[in-house]
Backbone as CSV, one residue per row, in Angstrom:
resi,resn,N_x,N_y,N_z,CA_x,CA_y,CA_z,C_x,C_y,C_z
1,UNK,75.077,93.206,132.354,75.563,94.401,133.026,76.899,94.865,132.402
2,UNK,77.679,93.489,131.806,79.098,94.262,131.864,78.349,95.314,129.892
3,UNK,77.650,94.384,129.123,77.391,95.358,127.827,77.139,96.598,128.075
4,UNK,76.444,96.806,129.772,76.077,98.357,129.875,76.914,98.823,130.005
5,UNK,77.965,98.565,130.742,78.965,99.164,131.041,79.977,99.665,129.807
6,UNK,80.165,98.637,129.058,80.742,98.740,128.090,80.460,99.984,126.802
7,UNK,78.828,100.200,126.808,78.087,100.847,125.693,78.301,102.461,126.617
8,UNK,78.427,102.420,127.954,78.719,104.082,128.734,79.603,104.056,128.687
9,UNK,81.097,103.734,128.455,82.350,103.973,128.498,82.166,104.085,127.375
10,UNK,82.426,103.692,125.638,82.216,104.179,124.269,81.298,105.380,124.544
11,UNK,80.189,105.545,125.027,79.885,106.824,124.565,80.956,107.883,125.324
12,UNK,81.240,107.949,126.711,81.787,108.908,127.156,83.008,108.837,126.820
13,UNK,83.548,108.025,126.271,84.814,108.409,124.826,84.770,109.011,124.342
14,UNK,83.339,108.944,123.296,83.015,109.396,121.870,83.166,111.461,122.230
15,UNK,82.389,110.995,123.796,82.380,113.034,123.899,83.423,113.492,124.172
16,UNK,84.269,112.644,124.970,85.880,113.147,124.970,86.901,113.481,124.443
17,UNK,86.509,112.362,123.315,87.493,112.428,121.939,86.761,113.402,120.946
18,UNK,85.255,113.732,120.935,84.498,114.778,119.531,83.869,113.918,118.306
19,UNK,84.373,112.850,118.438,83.916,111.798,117.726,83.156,110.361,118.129
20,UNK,82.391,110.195,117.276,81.627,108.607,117.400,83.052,107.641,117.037
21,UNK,82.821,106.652,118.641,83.696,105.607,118.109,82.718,104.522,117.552
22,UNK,81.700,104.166,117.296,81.301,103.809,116.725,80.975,103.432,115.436
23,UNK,80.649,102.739,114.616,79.957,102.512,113.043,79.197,103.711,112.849
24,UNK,78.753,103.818,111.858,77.911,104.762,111.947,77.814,105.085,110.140
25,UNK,76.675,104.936,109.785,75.964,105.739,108.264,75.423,107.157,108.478
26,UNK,75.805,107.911,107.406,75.629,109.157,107.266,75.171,109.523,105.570
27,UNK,74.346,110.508,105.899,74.054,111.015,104.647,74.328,112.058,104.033
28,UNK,74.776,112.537,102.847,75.104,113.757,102.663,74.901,113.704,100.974
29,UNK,73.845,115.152,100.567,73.855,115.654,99.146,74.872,116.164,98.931
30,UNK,74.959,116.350,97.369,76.002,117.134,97.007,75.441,116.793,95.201
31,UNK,75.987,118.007,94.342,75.267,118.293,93.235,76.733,117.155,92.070
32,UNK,76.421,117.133,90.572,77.277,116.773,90.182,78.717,117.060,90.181
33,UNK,79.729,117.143,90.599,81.106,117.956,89.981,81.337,118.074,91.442
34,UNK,80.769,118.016,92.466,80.918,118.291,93.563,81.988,117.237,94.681
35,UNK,82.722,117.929,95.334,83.239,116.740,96.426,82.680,116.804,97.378
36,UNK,82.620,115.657,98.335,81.884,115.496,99.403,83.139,115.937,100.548
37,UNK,82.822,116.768,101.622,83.403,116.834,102.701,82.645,116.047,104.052
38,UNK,83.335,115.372,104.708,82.389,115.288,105.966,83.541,115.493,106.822
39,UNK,82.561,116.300,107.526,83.345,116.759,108.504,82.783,115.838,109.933
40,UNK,84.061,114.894,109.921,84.700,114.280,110.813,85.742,112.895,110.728
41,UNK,86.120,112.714,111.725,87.319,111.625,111.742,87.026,110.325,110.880
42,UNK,87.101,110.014,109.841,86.884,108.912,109.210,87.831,107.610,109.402
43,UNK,87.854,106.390,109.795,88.950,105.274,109.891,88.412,104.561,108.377
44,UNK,87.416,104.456,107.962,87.078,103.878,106.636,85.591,104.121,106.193
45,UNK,86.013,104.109,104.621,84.893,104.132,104.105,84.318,102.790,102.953
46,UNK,83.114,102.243,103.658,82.785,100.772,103.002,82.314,101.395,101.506
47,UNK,81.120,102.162,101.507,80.774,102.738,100.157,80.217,104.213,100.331
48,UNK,80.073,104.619,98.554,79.408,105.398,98.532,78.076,105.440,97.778
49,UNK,77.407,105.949,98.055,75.889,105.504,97.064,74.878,106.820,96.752
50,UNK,74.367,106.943,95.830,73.393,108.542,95.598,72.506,107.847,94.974
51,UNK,70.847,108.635,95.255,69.983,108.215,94.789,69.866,108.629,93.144
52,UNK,69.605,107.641,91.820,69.348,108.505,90.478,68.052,109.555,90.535
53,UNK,67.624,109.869,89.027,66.715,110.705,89.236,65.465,109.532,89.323
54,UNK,65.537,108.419,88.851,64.224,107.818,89.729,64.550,107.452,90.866
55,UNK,64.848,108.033,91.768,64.823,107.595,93.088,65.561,106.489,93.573
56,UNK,66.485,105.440,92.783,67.140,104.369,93.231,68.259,104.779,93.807
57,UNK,68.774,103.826,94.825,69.946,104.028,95.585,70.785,102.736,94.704
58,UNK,71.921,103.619,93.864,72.867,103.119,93.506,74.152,102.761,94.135
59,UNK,75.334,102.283,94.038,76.428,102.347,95.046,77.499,102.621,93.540
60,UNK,78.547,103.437,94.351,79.404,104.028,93.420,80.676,103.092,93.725
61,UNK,81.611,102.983,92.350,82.624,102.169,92.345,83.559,103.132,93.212
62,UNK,84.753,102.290,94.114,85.473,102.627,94.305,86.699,102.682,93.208
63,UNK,87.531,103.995,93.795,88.526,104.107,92.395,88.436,104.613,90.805
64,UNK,87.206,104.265,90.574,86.491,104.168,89.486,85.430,105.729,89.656
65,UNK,84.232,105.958,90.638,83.757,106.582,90.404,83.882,107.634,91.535
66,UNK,84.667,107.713,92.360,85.114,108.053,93.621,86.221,107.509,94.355
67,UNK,87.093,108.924,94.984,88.190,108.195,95.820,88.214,108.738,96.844
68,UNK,88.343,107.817,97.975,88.383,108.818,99.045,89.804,108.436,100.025
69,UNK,90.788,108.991,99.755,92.176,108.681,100.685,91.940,108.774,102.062
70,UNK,91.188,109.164,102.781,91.052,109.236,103.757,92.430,110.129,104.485
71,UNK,92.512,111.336,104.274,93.498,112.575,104.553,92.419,113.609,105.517
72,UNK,92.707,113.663,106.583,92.154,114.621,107.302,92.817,115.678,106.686
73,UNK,91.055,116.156,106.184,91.512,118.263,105.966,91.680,118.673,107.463
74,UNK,93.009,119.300,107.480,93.394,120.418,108.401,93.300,119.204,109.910
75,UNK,92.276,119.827,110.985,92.788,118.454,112.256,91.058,117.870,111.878
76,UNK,90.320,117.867,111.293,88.811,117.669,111.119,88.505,117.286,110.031
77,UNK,88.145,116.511,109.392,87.657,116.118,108.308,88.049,115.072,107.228
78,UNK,87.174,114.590,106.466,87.357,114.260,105.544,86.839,114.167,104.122
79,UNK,87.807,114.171,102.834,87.456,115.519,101.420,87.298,113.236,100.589
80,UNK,86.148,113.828,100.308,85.782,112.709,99.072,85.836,112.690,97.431
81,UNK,86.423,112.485,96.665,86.778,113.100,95.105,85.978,112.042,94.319
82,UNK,84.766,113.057,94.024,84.159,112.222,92.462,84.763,112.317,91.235
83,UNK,85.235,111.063,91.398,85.699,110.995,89.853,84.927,111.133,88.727
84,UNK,83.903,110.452,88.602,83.132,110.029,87.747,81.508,110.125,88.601
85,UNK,81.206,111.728,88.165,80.020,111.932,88.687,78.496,111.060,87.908
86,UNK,77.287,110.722,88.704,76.322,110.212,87.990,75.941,111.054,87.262
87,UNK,75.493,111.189,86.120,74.805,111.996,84.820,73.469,112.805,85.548
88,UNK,72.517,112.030,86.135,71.466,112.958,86.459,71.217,112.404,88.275
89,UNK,71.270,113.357,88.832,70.913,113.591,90.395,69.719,114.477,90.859
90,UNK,68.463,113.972,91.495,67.343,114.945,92.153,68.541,116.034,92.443
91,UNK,67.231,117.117,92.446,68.004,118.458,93.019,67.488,118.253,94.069
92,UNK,68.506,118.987,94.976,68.115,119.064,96.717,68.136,120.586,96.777
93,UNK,68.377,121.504,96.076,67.846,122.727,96.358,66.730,123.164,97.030
């Protein structure tokens, strides 16, 4: 009982505050040369990863092929900088 309790107080946080306090994976395209925005409150980021053009899910170096300071744009967001974009990416067009 008390986990239930516990898992309805985090959510009715999460709507109070606009954000998941929670973990949470997300996905997002974006073409070569491109930065990633996500728009919302980030506390950390473990990795980043894009599928090649055969379809594998790679993971990108930190520092190396991406940085992400974790700087809220404006009061919302957060701006991801590819350094070192992968050579060939499916189009999501």
């Amino acid at each position: 009982i008390i986990t239930r309790y516990i898992n309805q107080s985090v959510s009715h946080l999460s709507q109070l505050l606009g954000y998941s306090l929670r973990k949470a994976t997300v996905s997002y395209y974006f073409k070569a040369g491109e930065k990633l925005i996500i728009p919302a409150k980030v506390l950390s980021i473990t990795n980043v990863k894009y599928r090649n053009s055969s379809n594998t899910l790679t993971t990108m170096t930190s520092g190396t092929d991406y940085d992400a300071p974790l700087e809220l744009l404006a009061d919302y967001g957060t701006e991801i900088n590819i350094i070192n974009p992968p050579s060939s990416l499916p189009d999501y067009d």
